[in-house]
ZAMARGU-4260 file (C-alpha; in steps of 0.2 Angstrom, whole numbers, plus 5000, padded with zeros to 4 digits):
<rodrens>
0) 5000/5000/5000 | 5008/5019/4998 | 5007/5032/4986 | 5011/5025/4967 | 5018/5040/4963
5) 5029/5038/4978 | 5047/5041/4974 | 5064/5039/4985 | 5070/5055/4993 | 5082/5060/5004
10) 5082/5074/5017 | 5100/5083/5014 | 5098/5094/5030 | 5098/5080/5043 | 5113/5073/5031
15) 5122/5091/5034 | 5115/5091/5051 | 5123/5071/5056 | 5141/5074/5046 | 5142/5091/5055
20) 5140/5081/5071 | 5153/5072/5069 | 5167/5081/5058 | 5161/5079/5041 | 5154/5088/5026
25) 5145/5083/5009 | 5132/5087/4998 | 5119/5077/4991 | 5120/5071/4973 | 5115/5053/4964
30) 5100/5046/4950 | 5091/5039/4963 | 5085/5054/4974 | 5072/5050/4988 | 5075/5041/5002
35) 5081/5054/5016 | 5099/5048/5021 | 5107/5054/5036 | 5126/5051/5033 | 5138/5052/5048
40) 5155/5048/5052 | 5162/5038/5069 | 5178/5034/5075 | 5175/5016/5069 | 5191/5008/5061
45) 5190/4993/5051 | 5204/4981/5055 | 5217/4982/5041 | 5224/4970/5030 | 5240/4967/5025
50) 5237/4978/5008 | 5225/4993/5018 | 5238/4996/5028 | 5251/4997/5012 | 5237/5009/5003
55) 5235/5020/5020 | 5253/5022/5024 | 5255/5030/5004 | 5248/5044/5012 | 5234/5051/4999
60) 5221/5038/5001 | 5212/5031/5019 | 5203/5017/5021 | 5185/5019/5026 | 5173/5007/5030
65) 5154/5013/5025 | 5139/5006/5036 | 5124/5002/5033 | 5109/5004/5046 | 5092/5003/5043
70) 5084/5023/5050 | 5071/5017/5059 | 5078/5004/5070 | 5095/5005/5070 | 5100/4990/5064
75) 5112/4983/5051 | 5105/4981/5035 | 5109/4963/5027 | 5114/4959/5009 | 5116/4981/5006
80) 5128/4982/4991 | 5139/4998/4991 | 5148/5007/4979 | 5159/5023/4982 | 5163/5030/4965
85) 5181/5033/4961 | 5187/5024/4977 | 5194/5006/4976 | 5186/4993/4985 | 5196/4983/4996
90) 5182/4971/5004 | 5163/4970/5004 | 5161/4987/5014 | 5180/4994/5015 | 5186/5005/5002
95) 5203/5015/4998 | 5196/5032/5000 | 5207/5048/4991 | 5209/5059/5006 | 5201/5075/5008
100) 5188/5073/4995 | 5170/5069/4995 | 5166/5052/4985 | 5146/5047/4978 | 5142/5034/4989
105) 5127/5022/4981 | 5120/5010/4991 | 5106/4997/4988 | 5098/4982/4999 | 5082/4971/4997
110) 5066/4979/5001 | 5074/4996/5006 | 5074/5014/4994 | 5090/5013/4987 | 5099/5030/4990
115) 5116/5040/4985 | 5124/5053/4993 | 5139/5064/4992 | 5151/5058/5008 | 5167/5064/5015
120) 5173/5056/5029 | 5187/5069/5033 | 5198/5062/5046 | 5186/5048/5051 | 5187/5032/5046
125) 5169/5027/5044 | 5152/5034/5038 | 5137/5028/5040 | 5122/5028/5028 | 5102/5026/5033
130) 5090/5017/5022 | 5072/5016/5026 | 5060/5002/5020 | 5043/5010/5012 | 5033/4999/5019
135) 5036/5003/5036 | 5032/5023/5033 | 5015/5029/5039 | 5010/5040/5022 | 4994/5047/5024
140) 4980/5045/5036 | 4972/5027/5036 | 4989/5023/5031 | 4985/5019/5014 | 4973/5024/4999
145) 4958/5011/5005 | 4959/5022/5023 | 4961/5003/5028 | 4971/5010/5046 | 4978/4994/5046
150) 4998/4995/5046 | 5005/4977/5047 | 5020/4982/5041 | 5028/4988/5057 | 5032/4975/5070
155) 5031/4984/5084 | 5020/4977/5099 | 5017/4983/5119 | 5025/4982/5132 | 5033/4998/5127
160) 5046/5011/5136 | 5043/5030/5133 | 5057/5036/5121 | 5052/5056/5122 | 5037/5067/5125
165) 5031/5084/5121 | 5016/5097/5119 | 5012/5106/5105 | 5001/5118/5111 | 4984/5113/5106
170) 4971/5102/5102 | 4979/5087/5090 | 4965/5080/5083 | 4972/5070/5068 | 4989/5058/5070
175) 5006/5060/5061 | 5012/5055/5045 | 5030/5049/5046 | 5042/5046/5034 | 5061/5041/5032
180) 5063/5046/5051 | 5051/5064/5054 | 5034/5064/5060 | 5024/5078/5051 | 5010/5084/5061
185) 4998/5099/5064 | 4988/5105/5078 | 4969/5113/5081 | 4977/5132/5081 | 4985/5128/5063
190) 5004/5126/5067 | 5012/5112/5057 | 5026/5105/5063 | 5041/5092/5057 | 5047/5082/5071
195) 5062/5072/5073 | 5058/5054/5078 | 5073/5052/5085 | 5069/5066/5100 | 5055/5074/5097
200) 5065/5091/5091 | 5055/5102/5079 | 5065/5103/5063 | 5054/5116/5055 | 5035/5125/5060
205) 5024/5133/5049 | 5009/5143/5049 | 4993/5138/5041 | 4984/5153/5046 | 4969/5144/5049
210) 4961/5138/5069 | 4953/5123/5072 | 4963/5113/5061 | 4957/5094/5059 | 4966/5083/5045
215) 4983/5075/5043 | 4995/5080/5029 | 5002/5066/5017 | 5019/5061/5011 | 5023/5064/4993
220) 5040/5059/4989 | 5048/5078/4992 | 5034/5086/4997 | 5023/5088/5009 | 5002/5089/5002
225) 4992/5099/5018 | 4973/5103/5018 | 4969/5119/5028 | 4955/5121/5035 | 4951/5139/5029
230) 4951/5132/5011 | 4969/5128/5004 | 4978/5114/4996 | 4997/5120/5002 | 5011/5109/4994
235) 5028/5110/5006 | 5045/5104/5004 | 5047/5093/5014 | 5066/5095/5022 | 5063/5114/5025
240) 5046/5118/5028 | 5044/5129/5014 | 5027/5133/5004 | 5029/5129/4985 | 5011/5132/4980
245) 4995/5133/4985 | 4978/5131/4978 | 4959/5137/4985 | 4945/5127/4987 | 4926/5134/4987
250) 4923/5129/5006 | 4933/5125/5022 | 4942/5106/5020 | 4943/5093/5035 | 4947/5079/5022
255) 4966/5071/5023 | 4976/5072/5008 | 4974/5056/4997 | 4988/5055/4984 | 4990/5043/4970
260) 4998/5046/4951 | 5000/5064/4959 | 4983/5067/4960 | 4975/5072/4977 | 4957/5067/4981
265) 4948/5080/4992 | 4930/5085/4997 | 4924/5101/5007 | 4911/5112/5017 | 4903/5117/5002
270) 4898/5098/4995 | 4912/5101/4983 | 4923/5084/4978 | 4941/5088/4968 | 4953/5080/4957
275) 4969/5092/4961 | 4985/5087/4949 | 4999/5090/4959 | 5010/5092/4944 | 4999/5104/4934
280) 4992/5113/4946 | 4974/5111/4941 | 4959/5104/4945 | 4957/5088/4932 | 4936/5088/4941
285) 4926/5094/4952 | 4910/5084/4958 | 4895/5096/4965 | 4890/5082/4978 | 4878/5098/4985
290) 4882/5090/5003 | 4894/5098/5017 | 4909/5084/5017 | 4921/5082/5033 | 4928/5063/5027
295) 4940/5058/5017 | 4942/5052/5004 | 4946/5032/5000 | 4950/5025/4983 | 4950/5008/4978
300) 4953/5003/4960 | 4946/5015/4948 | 4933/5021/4960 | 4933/5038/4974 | 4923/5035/4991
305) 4917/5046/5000 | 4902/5049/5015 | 4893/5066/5016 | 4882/5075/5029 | 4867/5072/5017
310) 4869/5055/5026 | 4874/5045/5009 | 4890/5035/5001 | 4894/5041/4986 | 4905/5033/4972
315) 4913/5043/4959 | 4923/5035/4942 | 4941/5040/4946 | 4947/5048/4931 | 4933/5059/4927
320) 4921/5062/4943 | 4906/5054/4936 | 4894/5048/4947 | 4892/5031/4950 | 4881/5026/4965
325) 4874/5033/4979 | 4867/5025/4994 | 4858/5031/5010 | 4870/5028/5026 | 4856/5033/5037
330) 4863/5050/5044 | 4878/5061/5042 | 4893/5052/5040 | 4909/5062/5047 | 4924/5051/5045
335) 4933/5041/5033 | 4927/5025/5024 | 4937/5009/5023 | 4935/4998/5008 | 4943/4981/5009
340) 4938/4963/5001 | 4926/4973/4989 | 4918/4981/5002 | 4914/4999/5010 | 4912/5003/5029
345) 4903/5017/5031 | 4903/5027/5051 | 4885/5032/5050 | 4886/5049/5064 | 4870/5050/5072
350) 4862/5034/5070 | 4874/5027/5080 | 4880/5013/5067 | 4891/5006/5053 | 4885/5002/5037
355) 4892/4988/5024 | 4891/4991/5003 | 4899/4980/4991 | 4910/4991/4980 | 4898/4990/4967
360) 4884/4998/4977 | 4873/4985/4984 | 4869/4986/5004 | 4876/4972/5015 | 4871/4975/5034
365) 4872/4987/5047 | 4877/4987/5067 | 4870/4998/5078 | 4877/5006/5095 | 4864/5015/5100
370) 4875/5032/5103 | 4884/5042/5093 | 4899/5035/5077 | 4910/5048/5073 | 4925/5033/5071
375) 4932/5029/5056 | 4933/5010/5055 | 4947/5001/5053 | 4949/4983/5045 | 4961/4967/5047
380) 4960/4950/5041 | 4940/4950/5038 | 4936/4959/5053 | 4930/4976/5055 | 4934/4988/5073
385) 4927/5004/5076 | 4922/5015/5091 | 4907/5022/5098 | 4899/5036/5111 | 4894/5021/5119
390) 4911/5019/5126 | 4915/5002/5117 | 4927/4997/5106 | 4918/4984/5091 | 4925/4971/5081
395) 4913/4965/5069 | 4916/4951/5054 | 4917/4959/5038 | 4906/4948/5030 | 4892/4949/5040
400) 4892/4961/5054 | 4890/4948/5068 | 4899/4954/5082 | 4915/4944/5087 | 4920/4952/5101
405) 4917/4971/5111 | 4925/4980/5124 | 4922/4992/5137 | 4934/5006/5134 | 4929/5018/5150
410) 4924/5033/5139 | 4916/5041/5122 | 4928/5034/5106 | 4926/5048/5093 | 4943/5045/5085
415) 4946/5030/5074 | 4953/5012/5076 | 4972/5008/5071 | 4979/4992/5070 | 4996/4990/5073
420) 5006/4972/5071 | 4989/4963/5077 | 4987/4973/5091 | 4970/4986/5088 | 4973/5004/5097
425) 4958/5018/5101 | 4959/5033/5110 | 4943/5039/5123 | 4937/5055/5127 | 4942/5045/5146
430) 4959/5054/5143 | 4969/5037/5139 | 4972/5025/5124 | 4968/5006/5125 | 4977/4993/5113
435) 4968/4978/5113 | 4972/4959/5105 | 4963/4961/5086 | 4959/4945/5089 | 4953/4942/5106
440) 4948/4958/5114 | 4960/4956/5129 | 4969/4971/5134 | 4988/4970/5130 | 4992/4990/5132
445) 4984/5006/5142 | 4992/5021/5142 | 4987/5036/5153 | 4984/5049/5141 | 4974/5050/5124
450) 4958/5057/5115 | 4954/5056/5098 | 4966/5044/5086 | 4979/5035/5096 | 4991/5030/5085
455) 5004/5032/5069 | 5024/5028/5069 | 5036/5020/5060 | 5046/5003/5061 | 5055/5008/5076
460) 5046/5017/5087 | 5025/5022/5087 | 5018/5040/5091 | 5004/5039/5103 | 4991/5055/5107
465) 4984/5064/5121 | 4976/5081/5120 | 4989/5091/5116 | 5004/5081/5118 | 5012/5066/5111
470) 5023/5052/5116 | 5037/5040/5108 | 5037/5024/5114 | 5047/5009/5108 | 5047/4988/5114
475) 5056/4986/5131 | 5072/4977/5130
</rodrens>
């Protein structure tokens, strides 16, 4: 799952920012750009062979070993192949390096973004280079196109130790994005912040100039796609905060980026759905649904999805904005759909239920709650979860609606359902965040602090939310 327009990237500034650190300078450079690298060097020193030490004692060439880590966790990446361009290899990793100058290093490993960058290890004799696996990003909100918020990808599961901690200041109402090691975030009073997953510290802030702000950007290779609430579609670069362009919509937006073939899906306040090309800058359609719209938008296949406050689901062919179907979800629906196994779940607000549609249009069932569903649902191996007002956490099968199991949470769920490595997360209005067995229902985690969505990360560590502040936690050793 991911964008398919997705391409490698690399943030330069935390490259600057980790060879700086330790001594040594670069710049980026390479056909394959993406992936963010962070390059560093250490006081490593590879033991030498007979012939290193020869090629070191000539006195214009050092010997310089070049690491390979995976940037989430830490770890050594296995079967990475390395090249350093005009520097002799002298074993898998170890090359005679001309002293002084900075060398394209190109490095490439199974089911990681290959990367190059521009290294000089100055007086070191080792530097390391950061890959980062795409499945293990967190993209866009629902984690993928389908809004599934199912992210089996990381394998990360409680007990967990709290890595760092800070406040931003206001309401965070929607969870992070996070990508090649930065957390991208905005909260309620319209300040949007890159976070470094690492410690917490902001790397850039900007201003949306908007209050009560209430989506989660998306990840677009170097950019950076944010829906403000007055009315914008702001593209960022990504390493540095800054705005590229912007474009208006007629009404205010609460729908999350969706992103794929560079175009982003959006609805708005004035019943407005759009078809925004990224790369030309122009609408390619615009759907007059003639209902205020707060979701967001799920695709699947060729078709768009997306609930209104007119209380219906509405289907539109992708490529053109024509209506396909539209059904009644029996009362305004707020939050996102989730389509999975050719089906759409559909959070029906005020009657207090979920609804089920195959993706051609034809009703399934419905569970009701008897309070209020503002929760987005979230789905994993043919079952569906989802919160209510009613202070219980659902897990439904897919296929018919039966309920496998439920649980008492302790306070109104408004935000919705994640599932994390088998483990399903919600957040309460009761201030604290619940992960539960996806299977079973048994409790597994509680943390102290939440609200609205609990949950978003990356393969080494997850973000979890309270009010205004958010945590890092990571598996206890």
């Amino acid at each position: 799952m991911g964008f398919a327009s997705r391409r490698p990237f690399a943030i330069w500034a935390l490259a600057v920012l980790a060879l700086a650190a330790s001594g040594c300078g670069g710049s980026r450079h390479g056909a394959q750009t993406g992936a963010q690298t962070s390059a560093r060097s250490s006081a490593t020193t590879p033991t030498p062979t007979s012939t290193s030490a020869s090629i070191h004692n000539r006195g214009t060439v050092g010997i310089v070993a070049v690491k390979v880590v995976d940037g989430d966790t830490g770890k050594s990446v296995p079967g990475a192949r390395v090249r350093v361009r005009d520097a002799r290899r002298l074993g898998a990793s170890s090359f005679a390096w001309p002293r002084g100058r900075s060398e394209l290093v190109s490095v490439a490993a199974p089911h990681y973004t290959p990367v190059a960058v521009r290294l000089s290890p100055g007086k070191s004799r080792s530097v390391t280079v950061r890959l980062f696996s795409p499945a293990g990003q967190w993209l866009m909100y629902g984690v993928n196109p389908a809004r599934t918020q199912d992210q089996s990808a990381i394998r990360l599961r409680p007990p967990f130790r709290i890595a760092w901690g800070r406040s931003l200041g206001a309401l965070l109402e929607f969870p992070a994005v996070v990508d090649d090691g930065v957390a991208y975030l905005s909260n309620a009073a319209g300040e949007l912040f890159a976070l470094s997953m690492r410690n917490g510290r902001t790397l850039w802030k900007f201003d949306l100039h908007t209050s009560a702000e209430a989506s989660s950007p998306a990840v677009l290779g170097a950019d950076l796609v944010v829906h403000s609430k007055s009315g914008r579609v702001d593209v960022l670069a990504r390493a540095s905060g800054r705005l590229l362009w912007s474009r208006s919509t007629e009404g205010e937006i609460e729908s999350s980026p969706v992103v794929e073939n560079g175009v982003d899906y959006l609805g708005d306040w004035s019943g407005h759905v759009y078809a925004l090309d990224l790369r030309t800058r122009r609408f390619r359609w615009i759907y007059d649904d003639g209902c205020k719209i707060t979701a967001s938008v799920a695709l699947s296949g060729n078709t768009v999805f997306l609930g209104d406050y007119c209380g219906r689901i509405v289907a539109l062919q992708r490529r053109t904005g024509r209506l396909l179907w539209s059904r009644s979800a029996g009362s305004p629906v707020y939050g996102a759909s989730a389509v999975a196994a050719g089906r759409v779940f559909v959070p029906s607000r005020d009657a207090g239920a979920l609804y089920a549609f195959s993706t051609g249009g034809a009703y399934l069932w419905d569970i009701h709650t008897g309070d209020t569903v503002y929760s987005a649902p979230a789905v994993w191996r043919g079952r569906v979860y989802f919160g209510s007002y009613d202070g219980e956490l659902y897990c439904v099968s897919a296929a018919s609606g039966a309920v496998i199991w439920q649980l008492p949470v302790g306070g109104r769920i408004s935000g919705s359902a994640t599932v994390v490595d088998g483990v399903v997360y919600v957040g309460s209005f009761e201030h604290r965040i619940v992960g539960a067995d996806a299977r079973t229902g048994r409790i597994l985690f509680s943390f102290p602090h939440g609200e609205y969505v609990a949950v978003s990360g990356d393969r080494g560590r997850l973000l979890l939310y309270g009010w205004s502040s958010l945590w890092a936690v990571e598996p206890r050793r």
